[in-house]
N, C-alpha and C positions, 0 to 999 in steps of 0.2 A: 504493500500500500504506500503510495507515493502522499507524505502528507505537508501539505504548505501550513508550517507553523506559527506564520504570522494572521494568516485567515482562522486558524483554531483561538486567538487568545492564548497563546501559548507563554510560561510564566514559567523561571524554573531562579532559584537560587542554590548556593552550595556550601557545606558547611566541610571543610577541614580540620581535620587532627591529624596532631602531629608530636607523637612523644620526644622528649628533648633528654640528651643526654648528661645529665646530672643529676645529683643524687636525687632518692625523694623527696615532694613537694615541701609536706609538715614536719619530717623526720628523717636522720642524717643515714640511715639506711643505704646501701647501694641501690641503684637501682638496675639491678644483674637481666631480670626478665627471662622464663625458663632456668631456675631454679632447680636442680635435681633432689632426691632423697629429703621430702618431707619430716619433719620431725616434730611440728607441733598441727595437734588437730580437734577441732572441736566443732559445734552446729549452733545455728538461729534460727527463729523465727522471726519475722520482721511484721509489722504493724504502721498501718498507713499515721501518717500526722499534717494537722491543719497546716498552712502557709502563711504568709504572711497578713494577707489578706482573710483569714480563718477560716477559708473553707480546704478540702481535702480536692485535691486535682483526680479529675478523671482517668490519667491514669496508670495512678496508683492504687484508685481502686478497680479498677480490673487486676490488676497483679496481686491485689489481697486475697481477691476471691477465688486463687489459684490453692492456697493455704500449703502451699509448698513451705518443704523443711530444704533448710540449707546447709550444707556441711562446704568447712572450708582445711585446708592444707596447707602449712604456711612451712616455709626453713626460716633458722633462725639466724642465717646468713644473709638475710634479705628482707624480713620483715620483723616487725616489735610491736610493745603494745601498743601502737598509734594506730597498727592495723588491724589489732584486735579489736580495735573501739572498746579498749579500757585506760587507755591514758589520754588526755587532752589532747589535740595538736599543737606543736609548737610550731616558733615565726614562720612564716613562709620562707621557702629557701633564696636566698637574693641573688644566686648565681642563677635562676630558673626566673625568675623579675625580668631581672636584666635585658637575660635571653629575648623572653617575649617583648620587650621593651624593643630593642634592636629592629625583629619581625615587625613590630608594629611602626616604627617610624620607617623602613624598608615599601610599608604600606603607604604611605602618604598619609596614616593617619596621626590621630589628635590623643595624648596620652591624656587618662582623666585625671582631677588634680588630688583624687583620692582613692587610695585600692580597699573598697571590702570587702571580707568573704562571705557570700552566703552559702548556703544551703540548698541542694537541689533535691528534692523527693525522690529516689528511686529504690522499690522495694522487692527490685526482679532478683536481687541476692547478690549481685554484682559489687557491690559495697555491704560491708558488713554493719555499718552503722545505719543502712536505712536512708542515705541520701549520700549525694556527693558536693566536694567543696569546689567554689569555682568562685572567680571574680572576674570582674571587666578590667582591664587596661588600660584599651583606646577605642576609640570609635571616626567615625567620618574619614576613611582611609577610599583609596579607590586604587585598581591597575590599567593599564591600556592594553587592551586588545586587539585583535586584527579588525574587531567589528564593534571599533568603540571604546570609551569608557565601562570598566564596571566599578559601580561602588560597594566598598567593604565596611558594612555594616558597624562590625564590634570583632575585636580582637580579646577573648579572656584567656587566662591560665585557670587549669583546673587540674583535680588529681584525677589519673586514670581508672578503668574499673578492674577488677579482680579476671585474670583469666579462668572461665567458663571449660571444664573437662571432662565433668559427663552429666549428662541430662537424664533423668527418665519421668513418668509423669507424678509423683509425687515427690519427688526431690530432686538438688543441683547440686551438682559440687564443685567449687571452685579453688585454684590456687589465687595466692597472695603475694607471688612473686610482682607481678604487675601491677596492684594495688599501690595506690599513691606519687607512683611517679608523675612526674609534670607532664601536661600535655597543653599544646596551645589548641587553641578551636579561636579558626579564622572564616567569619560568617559574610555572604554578600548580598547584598540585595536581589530582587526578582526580575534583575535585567539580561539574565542570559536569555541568547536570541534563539536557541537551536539547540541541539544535541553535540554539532559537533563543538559549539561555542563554549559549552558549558566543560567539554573535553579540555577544551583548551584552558581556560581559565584554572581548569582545577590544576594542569601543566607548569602553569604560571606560580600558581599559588607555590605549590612545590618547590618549583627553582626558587623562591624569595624564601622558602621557610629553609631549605638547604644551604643558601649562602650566609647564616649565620655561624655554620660549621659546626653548629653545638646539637645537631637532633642526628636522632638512632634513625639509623637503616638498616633494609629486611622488613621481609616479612611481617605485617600485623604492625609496623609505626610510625605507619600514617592510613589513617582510612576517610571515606569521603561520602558525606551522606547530602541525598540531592533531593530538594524539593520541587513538585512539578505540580502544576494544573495549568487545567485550558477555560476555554472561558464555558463558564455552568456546572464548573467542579469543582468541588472546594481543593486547598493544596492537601498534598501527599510526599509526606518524608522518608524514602527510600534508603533502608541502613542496610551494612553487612556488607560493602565489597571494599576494595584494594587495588584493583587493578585497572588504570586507568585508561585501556582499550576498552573496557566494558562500558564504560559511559554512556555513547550514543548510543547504544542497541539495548540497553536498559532504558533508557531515557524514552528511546521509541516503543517498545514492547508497552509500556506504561499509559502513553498517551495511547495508544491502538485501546489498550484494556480501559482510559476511561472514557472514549468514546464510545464504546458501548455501553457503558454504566448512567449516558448522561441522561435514561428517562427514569433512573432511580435515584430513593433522597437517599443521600452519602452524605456521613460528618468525616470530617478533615480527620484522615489518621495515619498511622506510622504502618508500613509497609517493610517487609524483610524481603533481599533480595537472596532471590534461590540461583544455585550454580548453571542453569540453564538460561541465565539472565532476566527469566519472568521474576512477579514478584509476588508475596502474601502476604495478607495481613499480618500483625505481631501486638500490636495494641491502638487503642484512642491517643490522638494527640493530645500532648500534655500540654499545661497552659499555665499562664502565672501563676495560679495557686499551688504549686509546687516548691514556690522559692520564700525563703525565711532566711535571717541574719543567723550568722554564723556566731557567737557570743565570746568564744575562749581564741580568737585572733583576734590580734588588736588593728584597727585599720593603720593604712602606710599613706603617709604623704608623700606625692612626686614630686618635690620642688623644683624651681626652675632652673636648681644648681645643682642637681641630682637628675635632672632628664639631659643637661647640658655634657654630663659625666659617661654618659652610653656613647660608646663607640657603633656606629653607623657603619657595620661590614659592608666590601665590596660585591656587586650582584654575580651571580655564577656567571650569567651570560655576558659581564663587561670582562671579568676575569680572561675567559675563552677566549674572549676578540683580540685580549693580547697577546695570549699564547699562538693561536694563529699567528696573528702578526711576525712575532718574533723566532720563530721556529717553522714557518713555512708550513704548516699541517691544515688538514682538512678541519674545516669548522666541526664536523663528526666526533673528529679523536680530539681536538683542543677541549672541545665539553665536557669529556671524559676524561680527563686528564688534568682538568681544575682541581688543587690542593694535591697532585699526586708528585709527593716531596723525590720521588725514587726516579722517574722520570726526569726533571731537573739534576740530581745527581747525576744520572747514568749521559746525559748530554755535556754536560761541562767534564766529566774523564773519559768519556771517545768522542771525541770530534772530528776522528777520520769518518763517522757514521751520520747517515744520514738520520735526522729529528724522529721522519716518518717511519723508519725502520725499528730504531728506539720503541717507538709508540706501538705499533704494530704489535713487535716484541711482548712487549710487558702486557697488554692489554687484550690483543685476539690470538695470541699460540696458547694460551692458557687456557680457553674456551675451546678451539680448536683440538687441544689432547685429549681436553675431558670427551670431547664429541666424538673424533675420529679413533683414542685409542681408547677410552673407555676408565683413563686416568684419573685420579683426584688430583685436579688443581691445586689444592690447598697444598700439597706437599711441595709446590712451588717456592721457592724464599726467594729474599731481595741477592743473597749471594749468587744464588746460581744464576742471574740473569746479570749480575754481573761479571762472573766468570766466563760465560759463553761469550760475553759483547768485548770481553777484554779477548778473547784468541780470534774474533771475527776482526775488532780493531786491528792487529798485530800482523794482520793478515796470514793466519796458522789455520784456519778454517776458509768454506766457503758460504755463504749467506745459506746457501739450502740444508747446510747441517745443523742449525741453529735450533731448528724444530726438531729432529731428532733427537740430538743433546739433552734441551730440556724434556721432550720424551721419558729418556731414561732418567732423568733425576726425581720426572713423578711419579717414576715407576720407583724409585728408591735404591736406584742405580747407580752406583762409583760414574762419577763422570770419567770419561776416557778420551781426552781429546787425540790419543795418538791412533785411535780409530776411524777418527773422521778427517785427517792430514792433508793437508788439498795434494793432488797429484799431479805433477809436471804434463802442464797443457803438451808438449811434441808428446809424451807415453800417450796422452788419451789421443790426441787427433790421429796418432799411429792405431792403438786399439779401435777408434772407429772409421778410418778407412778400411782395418780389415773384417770388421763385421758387418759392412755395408756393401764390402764385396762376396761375402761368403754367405748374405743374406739379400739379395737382388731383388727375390718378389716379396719382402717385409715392406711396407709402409713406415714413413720417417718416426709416426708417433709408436709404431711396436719396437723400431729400432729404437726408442728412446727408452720405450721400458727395459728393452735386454742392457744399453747403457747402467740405467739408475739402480739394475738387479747386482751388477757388481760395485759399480762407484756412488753409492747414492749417499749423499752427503759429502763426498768428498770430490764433485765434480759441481760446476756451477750448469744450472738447466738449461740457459738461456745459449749459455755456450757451448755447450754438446748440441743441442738442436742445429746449432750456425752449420757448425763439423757435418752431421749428420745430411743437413742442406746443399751442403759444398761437394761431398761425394755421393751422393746420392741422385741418379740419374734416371 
């Protein structure tokens, strides 16, 4: 179905998180995440409570009336009583301030001139006290996009929720490894245009929340939950994914599912997206009466001589432009290669080697082993790739042994550069004049495999093919 989304009323904003790497938010805890060998364990039950406003949010009470028991798992390497909800929270952590502080001027926005914490009702077991903490920042922030301004609503720090590791329908259990750590949530207004618009923006958001250098990657730390309606549906907040090809094709599955929905009354509610990209319900959207002050944090002034104290990191993508610049490389590998301190070494001690060869190196043969020979990467280190660059430098190697070399070392391999020895260009152009004569009806690329079968690594390709070309008639 081909749909024009500007004739639907079509309305979407997006809500980013993004865990940041330093310690937890209330408590000096590490913030490790996956945590092995549990050692302290206990259970709750949790009990909806009024807001500030004194009524009880919608819903929370749908998740009351689930009357689930919750058991949690905690190490003591990674959590304390601040996650057991029996000690108070103490200060907020100021290196995780700061951080979102950075993020939010990074935004164009407006830091507030006072931080409080409140309280956010959530009684799904994911927080063990029954709500989670969070406060505002900045507000009035915007990015530019290929199709416009979008404006960025509200910038807060909050602490993360408990990771969820098994479900069944009378109980949850959850670990505490992940409980508490900082996370920012960067909210924007309902001006994305499209599906692919809102891809992009959440792209954007990403690169600005990664140029402060200080958030976790991987897996599960950063997630992005998208609000959508058209016009005669109320909005709908789509949570649960990561991966930010799925965007449009969620985005679109959605609008298709509320077009059919639009001669039914629907109230605005929270949507789980399933691995096939459609999406289900999960609960009623919640709503101000969920939020109440937080009592045992004391609020934090931002004075104008303490917001004037954050350093303002460089954006990834101005970073890139330089590296490009100065090192000749594809805008591709330059992005990839922002903060990568091992690349800058390995270029100022061989600079008989080409920037792009460097990069290649350290970035796609590593990807390449794991794919082609079925190796762990990781067994990769910073020496070995400078050992191989140092005998390619020196010219003791030929460029096509590079990848075998490190081959073996992630294979857990003694490196042996006197195996791959480059071999006296007249030996080979003699060895393939006589197998070019001794193989007449072969094709130049079978002759090249009978080449690489004995010399491989230790002949350059480009120049055996020449040979192979020259007699080969």
């Amino acid at each position: 179905m081909q749909l024009d989304y500007k004739k639907l009323g079509f309305k979407s904003g997006l809500e980013i998180h993004q865990q940041l790497e330093t310690h937890k938010l209330f408590c000096n805890c590490p913030s490790i995440v996956h945590d092995k060998n549990p050692d302290i364990k206990f259970e709750r039950k949790l009990r909806t409570s009024a807001g500030e406003s004194g009524k009880i949010d919608q819903a929370a009470k749908y998740e009351s009336k689930k009357q689930k028991t919750f058991f949690y798992e905690a190490c003591s390497t990674s959590s304390c009583l601040v996650e057991y909800d029996e000690e108070p929270p103490r200060q907020v952590n100021k290196e995780a301030l700061e951080i979102a502080l950075q993020a939010a001027l990074l935004l164009n926005a407006k830091p507030v001139d006072e931080v409080r914490v409140m309280r956010k009702t959530v009684i799904d077991g994911s927080n063990v006290s029954g709500f989670q903490r969070t406060m505002l920042i900045a507000t009035g922030g915007y990015i530019e996009t290929s199709k416009g301004k979008v404006t960025v609503d509200s910038i807060c720090l909050e602490e993360e929720s408990a990771r969820k590791i098994e479900a069944k329908d009378n109980y949850v259990k959850f670990r505490l490894d992940r409980l508490g750590v900082p996370l920012i949530e960067v909210a924007t207004d309902a001006s994305i245009k499209d599906p692919e618009h809102c891809q992009e923006v959440a792209s954007i958001l990403g690169m600005i929340l990664r140029s402060t250098n200080k958030v976790k990657r991987g897996i599960g730390t950063i997630r992005q939950d998208v609000n959508v309606s058209i016009k005669g549906h109320p909005r709908v907040e789509i949570k649960g994914f990561q991966d930010l090809k799925s965007i449009p094709k969620i985005i679109e599955f959605e609008v298709e599912r509320e077009i059919k929905e639009l001669k039914n009354k629907v109230e605005p509610h929270v949507r789980k997206a399933n691995p096939d990209l459609t999406t289900s319900f999960l609960r009623p959207m919640p709503g101000a009466a969920r939020m109440y002050p937080e009592t045992d944090v004391q609020p934090i002034l931002l004075t104008k001589e303490f917001i004037k104290q954050i350093k303002i990191p460089e954006l990834i993508t101005e970073k890139a432009i330089k590296l490009e610049k100065k090192y000749k490389i594809s805008s591709s590998l330059a992005q990839e290669l922002v903060n990568n301190e091992l690349f800058v070494i390995l270029t100022k001690q061989f600079k008989k080697l080409q920037p792009t060869f460097i990069a290649k190196t350290i970035l796609e043969m590593p990807k390449e082993i794991s794919k082609r020979f079925n190796l762990p990467k990781e067994n990769l280190k910073p020496y070995h790739f400078e050992s191989v660059l140092e005998a390619l430098n020196e010219n003791k190697i030929n460029e096509s042994a590079v990848l075998q070399i490190l081959a073996d070392a992630a294979n857990n391999k003694k490196i042996d550069f006197k195996k791959y020895k480059k071999v006296d260009s007249s030996k080979i152009e003699l060895e393939v004049k006589k197998l070019v004569e001794s193989n007449k009806n072969v094709s130049p690329n079978g002759l090249m495999g009978l080449i690489m079968k004995n010399y491989r690594g230790k002949v350059d390709g480009k120049k055996a093919m020449e040979l192979i070309k020259k007699y080969h008639k």
